[in-house]
N, C-alpha and C positions, 0 to 999 in steps of 0.2 A: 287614438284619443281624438273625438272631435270635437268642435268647436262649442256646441250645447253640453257635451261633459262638463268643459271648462266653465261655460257660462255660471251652468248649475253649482259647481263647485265657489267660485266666485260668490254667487247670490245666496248660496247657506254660510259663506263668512261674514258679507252682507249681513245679512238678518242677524248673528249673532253679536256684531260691533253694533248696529243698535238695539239691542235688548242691552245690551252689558250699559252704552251711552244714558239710556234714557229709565232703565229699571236697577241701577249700577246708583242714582243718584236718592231713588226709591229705599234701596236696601241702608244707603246712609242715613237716611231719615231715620227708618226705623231704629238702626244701632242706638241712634241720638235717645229716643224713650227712655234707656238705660245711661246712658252718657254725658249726655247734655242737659237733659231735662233736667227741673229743678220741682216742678209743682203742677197741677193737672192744665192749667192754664197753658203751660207750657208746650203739653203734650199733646193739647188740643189745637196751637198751631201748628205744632211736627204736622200733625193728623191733616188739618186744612190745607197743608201746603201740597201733599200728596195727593189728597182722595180725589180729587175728578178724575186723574190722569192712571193711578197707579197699575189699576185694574185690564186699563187699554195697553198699558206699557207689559205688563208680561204677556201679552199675543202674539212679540216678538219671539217669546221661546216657543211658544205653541208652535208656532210659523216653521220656526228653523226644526223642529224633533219633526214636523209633517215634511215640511219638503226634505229631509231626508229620508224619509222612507219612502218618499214618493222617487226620489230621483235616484237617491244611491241604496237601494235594501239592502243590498251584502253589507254595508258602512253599516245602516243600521241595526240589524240582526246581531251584527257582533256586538257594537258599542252600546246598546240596550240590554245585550242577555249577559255581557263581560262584566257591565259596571252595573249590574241589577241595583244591589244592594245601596250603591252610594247615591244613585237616580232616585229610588223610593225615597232615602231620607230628603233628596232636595223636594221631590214632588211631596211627602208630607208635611215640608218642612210649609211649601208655596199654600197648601189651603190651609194648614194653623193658621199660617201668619193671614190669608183673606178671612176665614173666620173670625180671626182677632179684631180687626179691625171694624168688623160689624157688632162681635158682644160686648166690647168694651163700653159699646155708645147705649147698652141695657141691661148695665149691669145697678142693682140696687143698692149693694156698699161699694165705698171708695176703694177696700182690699179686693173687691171683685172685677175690678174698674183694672186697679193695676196688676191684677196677674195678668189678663189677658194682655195688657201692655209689656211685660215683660219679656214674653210668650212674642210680641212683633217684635224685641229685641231681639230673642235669641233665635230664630228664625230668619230675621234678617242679617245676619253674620249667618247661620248657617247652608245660606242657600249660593251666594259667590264662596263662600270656604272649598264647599264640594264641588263646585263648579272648577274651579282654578284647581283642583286634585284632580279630576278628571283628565283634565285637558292637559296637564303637563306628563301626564301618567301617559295620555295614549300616546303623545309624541314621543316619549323616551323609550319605547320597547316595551313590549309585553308578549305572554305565552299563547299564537294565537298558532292553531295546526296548519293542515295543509287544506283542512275546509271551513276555516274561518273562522273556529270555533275558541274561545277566549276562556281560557282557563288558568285561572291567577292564584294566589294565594296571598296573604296579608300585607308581606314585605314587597310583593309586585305591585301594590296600591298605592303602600303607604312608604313613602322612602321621602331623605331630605327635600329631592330634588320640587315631591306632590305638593310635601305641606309647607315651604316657603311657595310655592306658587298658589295653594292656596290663600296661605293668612295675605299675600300683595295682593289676590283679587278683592278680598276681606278689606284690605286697607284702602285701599284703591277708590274701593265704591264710599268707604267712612268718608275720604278725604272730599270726595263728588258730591257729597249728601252736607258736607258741612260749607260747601263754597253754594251748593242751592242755597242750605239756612242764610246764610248771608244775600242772596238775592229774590228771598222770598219774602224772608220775615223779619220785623223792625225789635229791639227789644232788646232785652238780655240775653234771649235766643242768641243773637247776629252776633254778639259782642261776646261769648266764651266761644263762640266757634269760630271767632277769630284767633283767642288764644287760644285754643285746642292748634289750630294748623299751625302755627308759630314754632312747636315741637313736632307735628304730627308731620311736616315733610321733610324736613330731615332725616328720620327716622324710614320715611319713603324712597328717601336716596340712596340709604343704606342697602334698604329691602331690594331695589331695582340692583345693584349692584352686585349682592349676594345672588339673585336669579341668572344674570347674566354668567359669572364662576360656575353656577350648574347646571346655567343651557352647556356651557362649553365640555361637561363632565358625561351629563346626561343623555344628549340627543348629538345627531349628525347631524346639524344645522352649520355648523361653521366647516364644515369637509363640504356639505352640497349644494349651500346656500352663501356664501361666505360673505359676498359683496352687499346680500339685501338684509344678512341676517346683522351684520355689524351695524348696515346704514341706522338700519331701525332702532336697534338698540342705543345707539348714539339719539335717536329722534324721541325716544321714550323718556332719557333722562334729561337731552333738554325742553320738553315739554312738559314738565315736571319742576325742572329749573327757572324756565318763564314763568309757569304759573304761580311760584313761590316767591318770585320777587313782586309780580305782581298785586298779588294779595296781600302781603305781609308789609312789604315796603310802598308801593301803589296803594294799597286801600280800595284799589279794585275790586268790581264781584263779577261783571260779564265776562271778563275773558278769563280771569282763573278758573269759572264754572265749566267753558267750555274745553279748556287746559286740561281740564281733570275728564274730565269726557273723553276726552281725544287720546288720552295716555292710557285707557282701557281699551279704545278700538285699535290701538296702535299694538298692543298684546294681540289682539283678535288677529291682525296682519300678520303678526310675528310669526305666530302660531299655523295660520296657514300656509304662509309663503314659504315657513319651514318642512312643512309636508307634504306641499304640490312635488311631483303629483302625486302621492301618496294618499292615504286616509286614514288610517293608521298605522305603527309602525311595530313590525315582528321580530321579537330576536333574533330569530333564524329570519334572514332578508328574505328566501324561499316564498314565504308566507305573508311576508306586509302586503296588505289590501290597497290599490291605488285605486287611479278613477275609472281606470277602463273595465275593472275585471267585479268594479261593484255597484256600474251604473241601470239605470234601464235601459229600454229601449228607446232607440231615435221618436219614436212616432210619440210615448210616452213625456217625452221631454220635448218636444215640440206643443203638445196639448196647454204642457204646463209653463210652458213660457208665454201660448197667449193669453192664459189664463194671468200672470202676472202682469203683463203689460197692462190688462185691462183693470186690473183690482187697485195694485200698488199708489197709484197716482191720486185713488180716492182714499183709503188710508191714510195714506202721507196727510193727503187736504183736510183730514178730518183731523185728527192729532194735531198737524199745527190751527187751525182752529182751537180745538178743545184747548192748547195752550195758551193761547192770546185771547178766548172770554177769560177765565182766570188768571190774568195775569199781576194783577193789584196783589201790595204786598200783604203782609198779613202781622198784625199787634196782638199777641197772644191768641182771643178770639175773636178780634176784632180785626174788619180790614180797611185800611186807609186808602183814602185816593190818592 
């Protein structure tokens, strides 16, 4: 295993802690259409608080499905031809919900108006649902041969362990999209998603706690990992705990926004640090796919590393710009200075 394996490996969890941080708080918004919202006004600052940014924020998933085929193809080949069917529904799920967001603003009745808003609700729940299934699915064993090839059947998908790890990625991103509302938007918006989170983390502690009983069931994280998999887990739920007191009791919005951010890439850790060096994992040990045996070549991952170095820096510059022109909060459609 060398050193640019590892890097690479690193920089696709990278890229996935922020896609989850920064389109984690996108997919809250959207839930809220359904949730929160009260009236179109409403939904029209959901919409403002999102739209410059949201479009730039899923590039991070783009980024991460590329450089894994760029870096690890054997990871890729299996986890794209394994999880076919659950990827099309996130990937149909990703253009409804960007088409949504462009018909809704031409649509000629109000009932045309709100399907397509409905339509960014349930799309934005179901695109972290299947994500957060995937990804606890591949850590915990699956039917993968002795050439890589991933052949599942229903209950190797869908088991306790997928769908509480999906509805906490689900939850997750609700709780990060209603701690933005409160930092974006002034109004009645800000003020039920403060009573929304009031019941909505506790409910999150529970959730974290019930994932942690069936990491412990599910996966060999605490036989391989024992010392990083507990720290974190401990780091998860009191980041989770600050953030809770800080909103709820504080009246805070910056740091439980970022609370809630950090308690998504802190999964993202989890979830790697449980698998190094692995990439996913095979019932039969024989056959789990690690980093050496599903990387490219050195010359290959030397290219792409200067290619990163060179890109990354301007991205980042750009994003956080594109953040701080809009950064004024937002009064239904109106924005205050």
């Amino acid at each position: 295993m060398t050193i640019l394996e590892i890097i690479w490996f690193v920089l696709i969890g990278v890229l996935w802690a922020g896609f989850f941080f920064l389109e984690g708080f996108d997919f809250g918004i959207g839930m809220q259409f359904a949730l929160n919202a009260r009236d179109q006004k409403d939904r029209e600052a959901l919409y403002q608080a999102i739209g410059p940014n949201w479009d730039a924020n899923e590039v991070w998933l783009v980024t991460a499905g590329g450089a894994t085929f760029a870096a690890f193809p054997a990871w890729y080949a299996s986890l794209f031809s394994g999880f076919y069917l659950m990827l099309f529904i996130v990937l149909l799920s990703l253009i409804y919900r960007g088409v949504s967001f462009e018909f809704r603003e031409h649509m000629p009745t109000v009932q045309g108006t709100q399907l397509w808003e409905r339509l960014i609700a349930l799309t934005s729940f179901l695109v972290p649902f299947f994500l957060g299934m995937i990804f606890t699915a591949m850590v915990s064993g699956m039917p993968i041969d002795a050439r890589g090839n991933l052949s599942a059947g229903f209950f190797d998908y869908v088991t306790p362990f997928s769908l509480v790890g999906g509805v906490a990625v689900s939850l997750m991103s609700y709780v990060h999209g209603l701690n933005y509302t409160r930092l974006r938007i002034d109004g009645k918006l800000r003020t039920r998603a403060l009573k929304q989170l009031e019941y909505l983390y506790p409910i999150l502690l529970a959730g974290e706690a019930l994932f942690a009983v069936l990491l412990f069931f599910y996966t060999d994280f605490i036989q391989t990992q024992t010392v990083w998999t507990l720290s974190i887990l401990v780091v998860i739920v009191l980041t989770t705990v600050i953030g809770w007191l800080l909103a709820i009791k504080q009246k805070m919005e910056k740091l439980p926004f970022v609370l809630s951010g950090l308690t998504l890439v802190e999964v993202v850790v989890l979830l790697f640090v449980g698998l190094f060096p692995r990439v996913m994992v095979a019932n039969n040990p024989l056959h789990t796919l690690n980093i050496m045996n599903t990387s490219s070549s050195t010359y290959t991952l030397k290219v792409m590393t200067i290619v990163v170095v060179t890109a990354l820096p301007v991205t980042l510059g750009y994003q956080i710009w594109s953040f701080w022109v809009f950064r004024k909060r937002i009064v239904s459609h109106k924005v205050v200075e």
